[in-house]
N, C-alpha and C positions, 0 to 999 in steps of 0.2 A: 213730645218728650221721647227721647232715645234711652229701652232699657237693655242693659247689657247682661245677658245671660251666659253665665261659663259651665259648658257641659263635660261632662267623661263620662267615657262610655268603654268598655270592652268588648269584645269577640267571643266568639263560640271559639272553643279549646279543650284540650285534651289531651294526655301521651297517644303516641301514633298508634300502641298498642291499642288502648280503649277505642280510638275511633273506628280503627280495622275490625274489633270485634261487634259495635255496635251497624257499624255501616251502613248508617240510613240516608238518607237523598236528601242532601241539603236543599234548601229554598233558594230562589234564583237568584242572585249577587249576595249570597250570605257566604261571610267571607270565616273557614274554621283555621284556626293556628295550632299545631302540633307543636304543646308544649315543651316537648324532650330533646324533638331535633330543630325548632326554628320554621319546620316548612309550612308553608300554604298553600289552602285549597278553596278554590270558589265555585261555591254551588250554581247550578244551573235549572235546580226544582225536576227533572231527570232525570241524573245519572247517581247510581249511590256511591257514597263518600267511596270505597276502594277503588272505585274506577276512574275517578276522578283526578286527571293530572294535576302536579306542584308548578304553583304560581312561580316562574322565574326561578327553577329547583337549582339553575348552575350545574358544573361538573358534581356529580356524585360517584363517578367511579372513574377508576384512569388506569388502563392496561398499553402492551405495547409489545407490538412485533417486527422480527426483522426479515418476515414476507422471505424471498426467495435472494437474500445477500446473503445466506450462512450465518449469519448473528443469532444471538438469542436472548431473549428475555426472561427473568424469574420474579416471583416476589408481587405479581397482579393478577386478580385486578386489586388496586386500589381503593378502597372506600374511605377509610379514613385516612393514618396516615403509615408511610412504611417505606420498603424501599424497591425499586425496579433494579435489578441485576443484569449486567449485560455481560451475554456469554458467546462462545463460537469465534470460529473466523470468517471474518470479511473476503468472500470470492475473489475473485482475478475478476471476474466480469465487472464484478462492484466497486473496483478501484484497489483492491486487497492483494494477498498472496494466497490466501486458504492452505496458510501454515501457521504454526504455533512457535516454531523455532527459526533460529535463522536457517540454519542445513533444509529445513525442511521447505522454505522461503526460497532460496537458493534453486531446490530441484523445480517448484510445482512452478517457478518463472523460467525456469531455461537457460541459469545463467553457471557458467564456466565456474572455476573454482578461484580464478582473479578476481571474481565479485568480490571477495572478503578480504581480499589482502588488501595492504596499503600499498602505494607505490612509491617511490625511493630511488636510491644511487646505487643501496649496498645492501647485504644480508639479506633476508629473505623477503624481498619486495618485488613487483613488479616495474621493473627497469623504466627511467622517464627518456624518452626517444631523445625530448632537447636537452637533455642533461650529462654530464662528465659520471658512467657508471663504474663502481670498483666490482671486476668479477673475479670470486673469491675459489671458482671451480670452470674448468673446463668448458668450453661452448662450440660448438658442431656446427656451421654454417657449410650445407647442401652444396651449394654451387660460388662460392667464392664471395669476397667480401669485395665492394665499391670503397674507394678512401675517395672524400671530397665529391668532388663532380662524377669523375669518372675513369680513374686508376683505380685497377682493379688488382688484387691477390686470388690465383687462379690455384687450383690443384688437378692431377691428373695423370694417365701412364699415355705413353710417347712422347713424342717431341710435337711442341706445340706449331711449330714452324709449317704452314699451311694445315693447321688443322684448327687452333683456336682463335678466335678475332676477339682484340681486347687495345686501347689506347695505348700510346706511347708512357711510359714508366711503369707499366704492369709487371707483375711477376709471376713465375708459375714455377710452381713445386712439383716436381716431375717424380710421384709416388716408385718409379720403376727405373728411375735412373742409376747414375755409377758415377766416378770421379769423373768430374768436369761435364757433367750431364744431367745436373740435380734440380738445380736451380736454374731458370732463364728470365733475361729481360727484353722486353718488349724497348727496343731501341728507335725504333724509326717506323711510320707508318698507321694507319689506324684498322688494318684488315688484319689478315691471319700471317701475314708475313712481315718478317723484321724481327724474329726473335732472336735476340744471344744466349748461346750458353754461357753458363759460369762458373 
């Protein structure tokens, strides 16, 4: 004949506090539960209850730093619940700017003052090279402008005539000239000779 016996049984327990204060050496696989927080401890008949590691304790604390990126953390460690704050800027090295602003973004990468503009046709933009630009003020080009392939608009004092080489239909603006010596076209040739006056 089969009889069936139904047992319950509880555990050695405690608040963490009383067991800390009492701290005596539990017995070997006697198992004590820290009534207040959940945790366990299993004796070994050796070690006394404060020295004794938590069975499977999990995260109990949670901190966090941002080492040598320039970041920063506030608000840990963590034991129960709260919050991690993240502060600082992210290095150049770290993938960052190590600015807070854009100007200040701008200087610690090296970049020109075009970085922040938008680019455009007209107004205060940076000009788009394939695009039809309206210029609303004056523009200075150094050494003469190419139209298409390669007709040029030249400026300059003397006469161009064996001194500048420029394509057939160039023109040159003679800064020093007088009437009928102002203006020249490039008529015939592709060196420095074949210009007309006009």
């Amino acid at each position: 004949m089969t009889t069936t016996i139904t047992l319950r049984f509880t555990v050695r327990g405690g608040t963490a506090a009383d067991l800390a204060t009492v701290n005596e050496v539990p017995l070997a696989r006697e198992l004590i539960v820290e009534t207040d927080t959940g945790k366990q401890k299993l004796g070994n008949g050796i070690t006394a209850y404060n020295s004794l590691p938590y069975m499977h304790a999990g995260v109990t604390s949670v901190d966090a730093s941002g080492g040598s990126t320039g970041l920063t953390f506030s608000g840990g460690p963590i034991t129960g619940s709260g919050t991690l704050t993240l502060g600082g800027t992210l290095a150049i090295a770290n993938g960052g700017t190590g600015a807070t602003t854009a100007d200040g973004a701008q200087s610690a990468l090296g970049l020109g003052s075009a970085a922040t503009v938008n680019t455009g046709t007209s107004g205060a933009a940076v000009p788009l090279l394939d695009g039809t630009n309206a210029w609303t003020n004056q523009q200075r080009f150094a050494s003469g402008i190419i139209l298409g392939t390669a007709t040029q608009i030249l400026t300059g004092t003397g006469t161009p005539e064996s001194a500048v080489s420029a394509p057939k239909g160039s023109l040159y603006l003679r800064t020093d000239g007088g009437a009928g010596t102002t203006l020249y076209v490039k008529e015939s040739g592709s060196g420095n000779t074949g210009w007309a006056a006009k």
